[in-house]
C-alpha positions as CSV (number, residue, x, y, z in Angstrom):
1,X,-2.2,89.7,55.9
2,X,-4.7,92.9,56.5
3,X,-7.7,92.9,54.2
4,X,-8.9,96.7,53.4
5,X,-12.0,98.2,54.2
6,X,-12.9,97.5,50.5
7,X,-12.4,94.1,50.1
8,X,-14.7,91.9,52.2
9,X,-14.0,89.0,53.8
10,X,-15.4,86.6,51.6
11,X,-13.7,87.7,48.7
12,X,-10.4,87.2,50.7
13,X,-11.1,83.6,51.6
14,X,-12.4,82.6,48.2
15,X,-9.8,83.8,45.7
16,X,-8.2,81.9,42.9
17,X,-5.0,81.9,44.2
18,X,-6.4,80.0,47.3
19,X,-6.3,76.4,48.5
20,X,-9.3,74.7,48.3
21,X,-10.8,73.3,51.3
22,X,-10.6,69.7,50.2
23,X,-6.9,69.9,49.2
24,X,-6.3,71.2,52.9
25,X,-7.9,67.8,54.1
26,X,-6.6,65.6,51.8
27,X,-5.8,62.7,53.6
28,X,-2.5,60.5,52.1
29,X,-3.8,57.2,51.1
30,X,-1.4,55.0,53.5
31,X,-1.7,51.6,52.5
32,X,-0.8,53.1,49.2
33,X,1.9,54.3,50.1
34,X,3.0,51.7,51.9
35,X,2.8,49.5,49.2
36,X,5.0,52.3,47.2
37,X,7.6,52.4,50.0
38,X,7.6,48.4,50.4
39,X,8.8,48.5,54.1
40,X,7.3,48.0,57.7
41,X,5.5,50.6,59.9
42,X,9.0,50.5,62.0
43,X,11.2,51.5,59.3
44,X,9.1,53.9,57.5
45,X,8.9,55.7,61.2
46,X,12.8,56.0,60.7
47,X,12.2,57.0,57.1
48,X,9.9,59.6,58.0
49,X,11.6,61.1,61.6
50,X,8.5,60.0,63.5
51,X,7.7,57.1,66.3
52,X,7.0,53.9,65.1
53,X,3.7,54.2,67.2
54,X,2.8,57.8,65.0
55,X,3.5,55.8,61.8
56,X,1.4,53.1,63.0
57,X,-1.6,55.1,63.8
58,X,-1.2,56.7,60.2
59,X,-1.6,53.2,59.0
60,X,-4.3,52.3,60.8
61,X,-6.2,55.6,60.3
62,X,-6.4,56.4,63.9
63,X,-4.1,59.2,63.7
64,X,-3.6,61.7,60.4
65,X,-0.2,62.9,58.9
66,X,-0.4,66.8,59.4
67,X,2.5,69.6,58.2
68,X,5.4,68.4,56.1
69,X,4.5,64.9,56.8
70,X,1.6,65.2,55.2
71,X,2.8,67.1,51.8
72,X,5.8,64.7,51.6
73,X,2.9,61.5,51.7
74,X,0.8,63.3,49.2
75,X,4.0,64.1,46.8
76,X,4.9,60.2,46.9
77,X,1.4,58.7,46.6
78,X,1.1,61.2,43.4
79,X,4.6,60.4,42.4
80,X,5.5,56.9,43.5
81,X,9.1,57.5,41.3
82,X,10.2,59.7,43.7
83,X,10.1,57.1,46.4
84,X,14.2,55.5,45.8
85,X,15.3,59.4,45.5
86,X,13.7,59.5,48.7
87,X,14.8,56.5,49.8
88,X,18.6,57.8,49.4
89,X,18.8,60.7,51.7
């Protein structure tokens, strides 16, 4: 996305329609979620199409959930109902 000559670049990184910086950093709580998904580090690897070593570091908070990882933790710890939908693809 060009920004004109007119617009400075401040005003392009603060809009409205913007993410804030804190939502982009957001870090899923895991034990919550874990607690949500009632299931080992092993199967919520499987669950999630990552190594059971990745899913462990996310539970240990030695390693952080990034891309659509991340989003799909956020979504369940905000919406632990969606967790058995989830749990039946």
């Amino acid at each position: 996305m060009a920004i004109s000559p007119t617009r400075s670049l401040h005003s392009h990184y603060t809009s409205p329609d913007r993410c804030s910086v804190t939502s982009i950093f957001t870090r899923p709580d895991m034990a919550k979620i874990k607690q949500i998904l009632d299931m080992p580090s092993e199967e919520m690897a499987r669950y999630f199409g990552v190594s059971p070593s990745l899913a462990s570091g996310w539970l240990k908070g030695t390693r952080k959930p990034i891309g659509p990882a991340r989003k799909l933790l956020l979504l369940l710890e905000r919406n632990p109902q969606l967790a058995e939908q989830l749990k039946s693809l």
